[in-house]
ROMAR-784356 format. One record per residue (C-alpha): residue in one letter; residue number from 1; x, y, z. Coordinates in Angstrom, 3 decimals, decimal comma, always signed. Layout:
<nodes>
+----+-----+----------+----------+----------+
! aa !   i !       c1 !       c2 !       c3 !
+----+-----+----------+----------+----------+
!  A ! NUM !        X !        Y !        Z !
...
+----+-----+----------+----------+----------+
</nodes>
This chain:
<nodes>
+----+-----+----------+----------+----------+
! aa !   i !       c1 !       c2 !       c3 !
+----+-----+----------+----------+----------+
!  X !   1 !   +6,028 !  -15,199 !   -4,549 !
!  X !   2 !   +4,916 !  -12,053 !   -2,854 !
!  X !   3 !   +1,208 !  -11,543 !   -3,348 !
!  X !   4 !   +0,021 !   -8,582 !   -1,757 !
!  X !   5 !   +1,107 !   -6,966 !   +1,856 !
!  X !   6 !   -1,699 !   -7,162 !   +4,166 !
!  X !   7 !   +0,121 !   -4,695 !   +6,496 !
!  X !   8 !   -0,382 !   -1,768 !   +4,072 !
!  X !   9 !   -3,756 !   -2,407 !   +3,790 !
!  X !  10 !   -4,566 !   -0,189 !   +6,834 !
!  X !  11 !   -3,838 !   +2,796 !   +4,736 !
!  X !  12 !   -7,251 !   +4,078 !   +2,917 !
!  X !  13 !   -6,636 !   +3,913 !   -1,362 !
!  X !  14 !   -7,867 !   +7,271 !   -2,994 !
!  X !  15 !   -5,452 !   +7,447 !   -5,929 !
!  X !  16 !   -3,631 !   +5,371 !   -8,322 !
!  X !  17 !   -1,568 !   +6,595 !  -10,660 !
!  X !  18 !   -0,663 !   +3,611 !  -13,414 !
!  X !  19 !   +2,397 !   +4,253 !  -15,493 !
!  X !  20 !   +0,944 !   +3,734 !  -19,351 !
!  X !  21 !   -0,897 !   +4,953 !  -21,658 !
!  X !  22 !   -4,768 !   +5,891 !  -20,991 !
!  X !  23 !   -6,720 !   +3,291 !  -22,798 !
!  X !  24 !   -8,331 !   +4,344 !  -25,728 !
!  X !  25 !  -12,147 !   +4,422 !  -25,996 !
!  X !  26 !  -14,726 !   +4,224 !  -23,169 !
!  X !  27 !  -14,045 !   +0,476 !  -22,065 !
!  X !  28 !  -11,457 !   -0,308 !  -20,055 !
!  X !  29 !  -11,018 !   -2,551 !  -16,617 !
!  X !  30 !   -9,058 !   +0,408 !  -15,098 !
!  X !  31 !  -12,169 !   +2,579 !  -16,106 !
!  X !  32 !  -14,775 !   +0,091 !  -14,748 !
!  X !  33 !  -12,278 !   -0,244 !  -11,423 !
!  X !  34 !  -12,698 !   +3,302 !  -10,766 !
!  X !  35 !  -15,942 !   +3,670 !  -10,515 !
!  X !  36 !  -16,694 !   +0,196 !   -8,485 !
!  X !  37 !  -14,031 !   +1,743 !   -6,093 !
!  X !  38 !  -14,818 !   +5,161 !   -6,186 !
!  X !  39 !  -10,691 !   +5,521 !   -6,801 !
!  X !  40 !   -9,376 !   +7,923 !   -8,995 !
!  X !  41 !   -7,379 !   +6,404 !  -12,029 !
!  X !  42 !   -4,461 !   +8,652 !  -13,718 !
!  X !  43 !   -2,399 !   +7,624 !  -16,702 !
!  X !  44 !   +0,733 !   +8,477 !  -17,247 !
!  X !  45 !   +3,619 !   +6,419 !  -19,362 !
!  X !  46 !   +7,044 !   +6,356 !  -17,899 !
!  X !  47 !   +8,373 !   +5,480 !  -20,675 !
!  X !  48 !   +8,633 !   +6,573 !  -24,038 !
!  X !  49 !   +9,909 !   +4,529 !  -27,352 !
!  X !  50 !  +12,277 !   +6,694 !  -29,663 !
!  X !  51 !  +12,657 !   +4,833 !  -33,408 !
!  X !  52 !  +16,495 !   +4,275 !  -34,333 !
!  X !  53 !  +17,625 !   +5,919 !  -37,926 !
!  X !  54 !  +17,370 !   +4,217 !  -40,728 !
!  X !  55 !  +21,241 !   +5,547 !  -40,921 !
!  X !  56 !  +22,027 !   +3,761 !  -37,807 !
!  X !  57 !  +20,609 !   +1,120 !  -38,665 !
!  X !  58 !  +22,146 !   +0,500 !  -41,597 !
!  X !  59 !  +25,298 !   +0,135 !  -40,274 !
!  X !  60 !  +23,690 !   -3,569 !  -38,884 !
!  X !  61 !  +23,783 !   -4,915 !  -41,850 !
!  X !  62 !  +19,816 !   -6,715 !  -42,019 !
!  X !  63 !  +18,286 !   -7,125 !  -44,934 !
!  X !  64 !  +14,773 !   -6,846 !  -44,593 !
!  X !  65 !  +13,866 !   -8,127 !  -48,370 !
!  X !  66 !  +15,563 !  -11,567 !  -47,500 !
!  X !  67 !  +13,083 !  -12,223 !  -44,854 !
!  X !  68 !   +9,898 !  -14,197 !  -45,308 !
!  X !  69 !   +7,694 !  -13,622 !  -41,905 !
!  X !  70 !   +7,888 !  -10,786 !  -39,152 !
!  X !  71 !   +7,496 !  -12,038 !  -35,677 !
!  X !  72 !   +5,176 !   -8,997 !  -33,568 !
!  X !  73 !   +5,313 !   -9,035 !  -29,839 !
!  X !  74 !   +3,699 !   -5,331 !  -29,334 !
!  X !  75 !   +2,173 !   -2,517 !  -31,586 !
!  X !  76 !   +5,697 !   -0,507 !  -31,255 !
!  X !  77 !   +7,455 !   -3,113 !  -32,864 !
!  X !  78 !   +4,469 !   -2,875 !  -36,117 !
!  X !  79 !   +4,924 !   +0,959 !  -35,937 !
!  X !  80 !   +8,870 !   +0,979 !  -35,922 !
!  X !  81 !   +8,918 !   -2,115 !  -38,509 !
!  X !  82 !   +6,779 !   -0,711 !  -41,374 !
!  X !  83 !   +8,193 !   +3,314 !  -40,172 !
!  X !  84 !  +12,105 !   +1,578 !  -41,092 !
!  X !  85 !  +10,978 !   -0,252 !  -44,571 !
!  X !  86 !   +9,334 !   +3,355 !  -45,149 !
!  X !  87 !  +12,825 !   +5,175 !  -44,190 !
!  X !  88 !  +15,312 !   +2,723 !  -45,932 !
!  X !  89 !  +12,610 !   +2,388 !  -49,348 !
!  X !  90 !  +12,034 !   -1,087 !  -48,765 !
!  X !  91 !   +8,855 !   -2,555 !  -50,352 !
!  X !  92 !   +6,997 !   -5,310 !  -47,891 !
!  X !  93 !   +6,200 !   -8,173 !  -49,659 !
!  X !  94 !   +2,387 !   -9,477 !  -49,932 !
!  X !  95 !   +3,550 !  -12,974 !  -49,298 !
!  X !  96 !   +5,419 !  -11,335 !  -46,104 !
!  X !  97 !   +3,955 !  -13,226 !  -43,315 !
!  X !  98 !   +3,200 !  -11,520 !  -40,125 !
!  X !  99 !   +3,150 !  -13,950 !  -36,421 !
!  X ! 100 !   +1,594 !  -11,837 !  -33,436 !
!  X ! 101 !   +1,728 !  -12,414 !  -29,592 !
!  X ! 102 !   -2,365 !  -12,049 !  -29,729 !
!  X ! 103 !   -4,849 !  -10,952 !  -31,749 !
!  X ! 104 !   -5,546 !   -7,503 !  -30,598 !
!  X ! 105 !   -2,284 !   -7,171 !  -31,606 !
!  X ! 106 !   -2,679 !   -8,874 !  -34,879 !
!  X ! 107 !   -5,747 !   -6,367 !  -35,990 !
!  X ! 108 !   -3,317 !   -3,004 !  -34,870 !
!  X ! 109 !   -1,671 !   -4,069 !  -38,862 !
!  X ! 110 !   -4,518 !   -3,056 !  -40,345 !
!  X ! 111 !   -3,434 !   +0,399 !  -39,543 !
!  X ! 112 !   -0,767 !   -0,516 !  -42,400 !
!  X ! 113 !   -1,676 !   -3,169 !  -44,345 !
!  X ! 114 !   -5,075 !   -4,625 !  -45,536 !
!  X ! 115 !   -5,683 !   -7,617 !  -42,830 !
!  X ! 116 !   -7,696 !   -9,872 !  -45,052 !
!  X ! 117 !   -5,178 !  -10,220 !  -48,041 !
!  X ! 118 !   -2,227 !  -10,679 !  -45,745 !
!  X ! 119 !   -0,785 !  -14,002 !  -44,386 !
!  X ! 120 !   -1,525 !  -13,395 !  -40,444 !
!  X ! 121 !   -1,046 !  -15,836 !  -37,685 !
!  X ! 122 !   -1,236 !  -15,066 !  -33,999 !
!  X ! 123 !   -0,985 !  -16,947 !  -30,473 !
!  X ! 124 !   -2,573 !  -16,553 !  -26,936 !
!  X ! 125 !   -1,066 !  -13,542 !  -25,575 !
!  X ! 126 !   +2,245 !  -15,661 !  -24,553 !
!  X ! 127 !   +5,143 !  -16,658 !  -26,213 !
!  X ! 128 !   +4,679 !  -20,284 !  -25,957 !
!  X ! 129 !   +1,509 !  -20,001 !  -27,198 !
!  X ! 130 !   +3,133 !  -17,785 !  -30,171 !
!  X ! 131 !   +5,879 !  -20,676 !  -30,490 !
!  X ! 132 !   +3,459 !  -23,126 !  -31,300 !
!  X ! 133 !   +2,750 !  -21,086 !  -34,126 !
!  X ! 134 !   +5,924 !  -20,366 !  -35,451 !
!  X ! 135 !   +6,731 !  -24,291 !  -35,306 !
!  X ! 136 !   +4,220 !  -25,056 !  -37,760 !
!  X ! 137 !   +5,970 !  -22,729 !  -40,142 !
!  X ! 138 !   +9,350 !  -23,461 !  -39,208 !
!  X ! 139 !  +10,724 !  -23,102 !  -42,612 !
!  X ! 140 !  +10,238 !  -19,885 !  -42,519 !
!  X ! 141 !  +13,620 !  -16,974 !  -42,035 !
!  X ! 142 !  +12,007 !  -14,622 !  -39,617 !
!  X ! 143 !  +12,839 !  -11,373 !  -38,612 !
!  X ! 144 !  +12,036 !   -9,931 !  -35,129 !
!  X ! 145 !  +11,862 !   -6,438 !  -34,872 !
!  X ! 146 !  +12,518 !   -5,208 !  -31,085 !
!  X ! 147 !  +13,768 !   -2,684 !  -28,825 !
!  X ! 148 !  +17,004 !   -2,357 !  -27,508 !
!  X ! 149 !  +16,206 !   -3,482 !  -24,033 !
!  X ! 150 !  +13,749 !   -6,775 !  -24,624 !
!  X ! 151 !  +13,032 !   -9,985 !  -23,300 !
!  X ! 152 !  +15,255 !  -12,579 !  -24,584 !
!  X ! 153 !  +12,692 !  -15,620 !  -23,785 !
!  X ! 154 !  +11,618 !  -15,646 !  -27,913 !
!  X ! 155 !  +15,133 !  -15,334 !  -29,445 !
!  X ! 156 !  +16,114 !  -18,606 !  -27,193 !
!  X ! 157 !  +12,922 !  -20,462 !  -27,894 !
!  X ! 158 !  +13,550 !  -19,605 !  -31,486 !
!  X ! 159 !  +17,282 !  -20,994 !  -31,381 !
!  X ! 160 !  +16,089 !  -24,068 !  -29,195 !
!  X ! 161 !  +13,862 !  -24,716 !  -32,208 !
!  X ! 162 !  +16,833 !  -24,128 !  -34,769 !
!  X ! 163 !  +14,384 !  -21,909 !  -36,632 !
!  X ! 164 !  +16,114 !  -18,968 !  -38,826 !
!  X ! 165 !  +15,500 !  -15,816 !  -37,777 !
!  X ! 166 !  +17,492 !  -12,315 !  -37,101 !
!  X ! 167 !  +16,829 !  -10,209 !  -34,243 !
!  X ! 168 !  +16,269 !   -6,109 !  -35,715 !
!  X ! 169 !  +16,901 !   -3,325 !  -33,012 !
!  X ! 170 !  +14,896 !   -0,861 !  -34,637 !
!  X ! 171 !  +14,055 !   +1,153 !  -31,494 !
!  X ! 172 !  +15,114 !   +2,131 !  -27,948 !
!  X ! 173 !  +13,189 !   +2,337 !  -25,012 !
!  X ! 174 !  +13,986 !   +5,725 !  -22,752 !
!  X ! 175 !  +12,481 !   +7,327 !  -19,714 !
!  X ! 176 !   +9,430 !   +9,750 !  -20,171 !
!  X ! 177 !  +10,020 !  +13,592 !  -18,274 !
!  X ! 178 !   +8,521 !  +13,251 !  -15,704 !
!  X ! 179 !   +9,501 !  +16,977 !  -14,080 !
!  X ! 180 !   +5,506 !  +18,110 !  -13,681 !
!  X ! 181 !   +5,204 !  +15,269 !  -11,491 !
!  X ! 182 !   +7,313 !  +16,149 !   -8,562 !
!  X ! 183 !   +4,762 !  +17,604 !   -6,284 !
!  X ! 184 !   +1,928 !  +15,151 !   -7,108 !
!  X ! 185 !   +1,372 !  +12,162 !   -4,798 !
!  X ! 186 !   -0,224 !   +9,348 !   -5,309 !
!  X ! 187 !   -1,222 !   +6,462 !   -3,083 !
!  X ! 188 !   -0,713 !   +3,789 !   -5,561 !
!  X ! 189 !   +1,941 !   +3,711 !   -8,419 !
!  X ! 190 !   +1,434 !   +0,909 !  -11,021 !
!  X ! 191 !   +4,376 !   -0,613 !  -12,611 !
!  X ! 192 !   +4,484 !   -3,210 !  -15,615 !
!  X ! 193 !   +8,386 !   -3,242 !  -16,363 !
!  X ! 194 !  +11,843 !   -2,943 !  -14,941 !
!  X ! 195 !  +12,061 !   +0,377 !  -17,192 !
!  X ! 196 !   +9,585 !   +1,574 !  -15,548 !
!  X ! 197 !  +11,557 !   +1,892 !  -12,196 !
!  X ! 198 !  +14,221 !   +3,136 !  -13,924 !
!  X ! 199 !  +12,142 !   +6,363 !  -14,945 !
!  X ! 200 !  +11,253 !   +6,620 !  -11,807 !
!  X ! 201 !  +14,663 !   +7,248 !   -9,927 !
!  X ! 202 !  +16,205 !   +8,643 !  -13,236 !
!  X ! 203 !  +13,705 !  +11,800 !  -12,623 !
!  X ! 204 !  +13,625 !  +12,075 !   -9,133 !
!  X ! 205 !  +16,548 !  +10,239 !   -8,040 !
!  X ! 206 !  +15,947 !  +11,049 !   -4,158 !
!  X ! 207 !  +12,355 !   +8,956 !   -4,578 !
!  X ! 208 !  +11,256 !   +7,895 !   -1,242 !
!  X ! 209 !   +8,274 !   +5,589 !   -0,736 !
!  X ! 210 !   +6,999 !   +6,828 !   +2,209 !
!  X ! 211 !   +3,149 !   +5,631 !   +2,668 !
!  X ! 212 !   +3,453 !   +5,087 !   -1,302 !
!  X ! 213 !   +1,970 !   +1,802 !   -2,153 !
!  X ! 214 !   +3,869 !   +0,032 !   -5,203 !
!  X ! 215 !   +1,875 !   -2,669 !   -7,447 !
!  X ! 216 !   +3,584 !   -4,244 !   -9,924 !
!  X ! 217 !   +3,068 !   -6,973 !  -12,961 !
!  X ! 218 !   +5,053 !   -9,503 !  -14,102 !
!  X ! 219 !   +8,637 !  -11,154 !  -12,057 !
!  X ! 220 !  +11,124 !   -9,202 !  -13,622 !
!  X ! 221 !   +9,377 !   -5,957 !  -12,467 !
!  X ! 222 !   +8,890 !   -7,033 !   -9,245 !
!  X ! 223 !  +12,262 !   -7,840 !   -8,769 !
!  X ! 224 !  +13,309 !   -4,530 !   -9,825 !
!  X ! 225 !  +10,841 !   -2,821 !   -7,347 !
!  X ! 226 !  +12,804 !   -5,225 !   -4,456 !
!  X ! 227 !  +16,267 !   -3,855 !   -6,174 !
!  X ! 228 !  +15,680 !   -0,643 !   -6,083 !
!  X ! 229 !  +14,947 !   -0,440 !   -2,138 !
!  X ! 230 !  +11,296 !   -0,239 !   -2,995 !
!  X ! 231 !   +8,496 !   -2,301 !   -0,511 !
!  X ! 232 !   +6,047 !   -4,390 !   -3,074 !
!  X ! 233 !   +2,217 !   -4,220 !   -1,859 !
!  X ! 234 !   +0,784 !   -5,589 !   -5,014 !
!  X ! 235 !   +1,484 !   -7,924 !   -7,073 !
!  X ! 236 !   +0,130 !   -9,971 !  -10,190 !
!  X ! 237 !   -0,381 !  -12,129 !  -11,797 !
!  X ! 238 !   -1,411 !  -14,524 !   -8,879 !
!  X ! 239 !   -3,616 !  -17,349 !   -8,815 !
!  X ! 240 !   -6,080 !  -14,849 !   -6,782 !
!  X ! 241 !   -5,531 !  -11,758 !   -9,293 !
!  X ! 242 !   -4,067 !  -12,903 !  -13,028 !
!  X ! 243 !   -4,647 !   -9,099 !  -13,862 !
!  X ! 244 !   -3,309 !   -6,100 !  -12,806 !
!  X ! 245 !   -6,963 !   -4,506 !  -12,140 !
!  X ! 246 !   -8,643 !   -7,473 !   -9,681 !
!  X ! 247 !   -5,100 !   -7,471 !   -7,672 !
!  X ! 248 !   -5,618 !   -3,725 !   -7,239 !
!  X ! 249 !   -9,665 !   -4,485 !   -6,954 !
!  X ! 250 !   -8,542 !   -6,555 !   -3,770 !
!  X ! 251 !   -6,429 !   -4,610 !   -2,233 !
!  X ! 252 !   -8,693 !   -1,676 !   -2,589 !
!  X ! 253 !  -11,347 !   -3,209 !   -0,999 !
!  X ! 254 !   -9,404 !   -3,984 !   +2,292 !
!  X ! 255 !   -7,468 !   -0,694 !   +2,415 !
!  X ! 256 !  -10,779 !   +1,136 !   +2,663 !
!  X ! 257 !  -12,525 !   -1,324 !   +4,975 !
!  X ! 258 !   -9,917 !   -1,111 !   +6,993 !
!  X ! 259 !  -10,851 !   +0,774 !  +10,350 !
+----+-----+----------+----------+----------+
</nodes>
């Protein structure tokens, strides 16, 4: 796999503009990265989640109430699950049990329910780690609340498993306008999913890269960078870099030593 182009380096790193959400709160790697660097960080999310109607969702036919456990792979997917039992008057059990891709994740439902009288399990931030979970309660019917364009790695390790469970689209993942953005360069633009790209061209469909490094995270975003005509300069995770920030740490440092 493609680590990080050397070539590019020769071109000095000022400005990186990473396509989510500023982190909340004073501490954050990208925060810390700045400063070591002397870089400066933008945020800006690409893409934007819009919930489905309960109407519309309906028409699927789920019935929440016949579930016993909720499997969470990202805060959206807590927000949009408790927002569509709110819309469609359906009450969520106590003895509803709640599996979570990590535990940062796992404390976000205490924004809705009270963490300490609930049934909560989580993994290790990856979805094996989650699926050794889920084994262990196997007897449970699950119900996985996603968007409509999603990784399908936990429905198949859930089938390979033969554990009971019913995949909810409850909402949809669209590109963010983008419009103010047109006349703002940046010398780095950080990418962490294949929808992400798509924003991209879908607002300014006559992109070009130019001197425009592109770091990305994960395989299925990088090859959507490649697809879309786009050169990759960074990419993690890597046995050198597992996170996005020390891959952009290293290429920052020999961009700007460069002569």
């Amino acid at each position: 796999m493609f680590l990080l182009n050397y070539n590019s380096t020769k071109l000095k790193v000022r400005t990186i503009l990473v396509t989510q959400p500023k982190p909340e709160g004073d501490k954050s790697p990208y925060f810390d990265l700045a400063k070591k660097c002397n870089v400066k960080i933008d945020f800006r999310p690409f893409i934007q989640i819009d919930g489905i109607p309960a109407q519309e969702f309906r028409k699927e036919k789920i019935n929440i109430v016949e579930h016993t456990a909720v499997i969470i792979t990202s805060r959206s997917s807590i927000d949009h699950f408790f927002r569509m039992c709110k819309e469609m008057r359906v009450p969520v059990s106590e003895e509803m049990k709640f599996f979570c891709i990590s535990e940062s994740t796992a404390f976000y439902l205490q924004k809705y329910v009270q963490f300490r009288k609930r049934k909560i399990f989580y993994g290790k931030q990856t979805v094996d780690a989650l699926m050794e979970v889920i084994k262990k309660h196997r007897d449970e019917n699950f119900i996985l609340p996603c968007s409509d364009i999603h990784k399908e790695e936990i429905a198949e390790k859930l089938e390979e498993q033969k554990i009971k469970y019913t995949k909810a689209v409850m909402y949809r993942t669209v590109a963010a306008n983008l419009q103010d953005l047109e006349k703002v360069n940046y010398d780095i633009l950080v990418f962490f999913s294949p929808s992400g790209i798509k924003s991209l061209f879908k607002n300014f469909p006559k992109f070009k890269q130019n001197k425009t490094r592109i770091a990305c995270f994960g395989p299925t975003t990088a090859e959507a960078v490649t697809k879309a005509g786009l050169k990759l300069d960074i990419h993690s995770p890597n046995p050198k870099a597992p996170s996005m920030t020390m891959a952009l740490e290293q290429y920052i440092i020999a961009a700007n030593k460069a002569k």
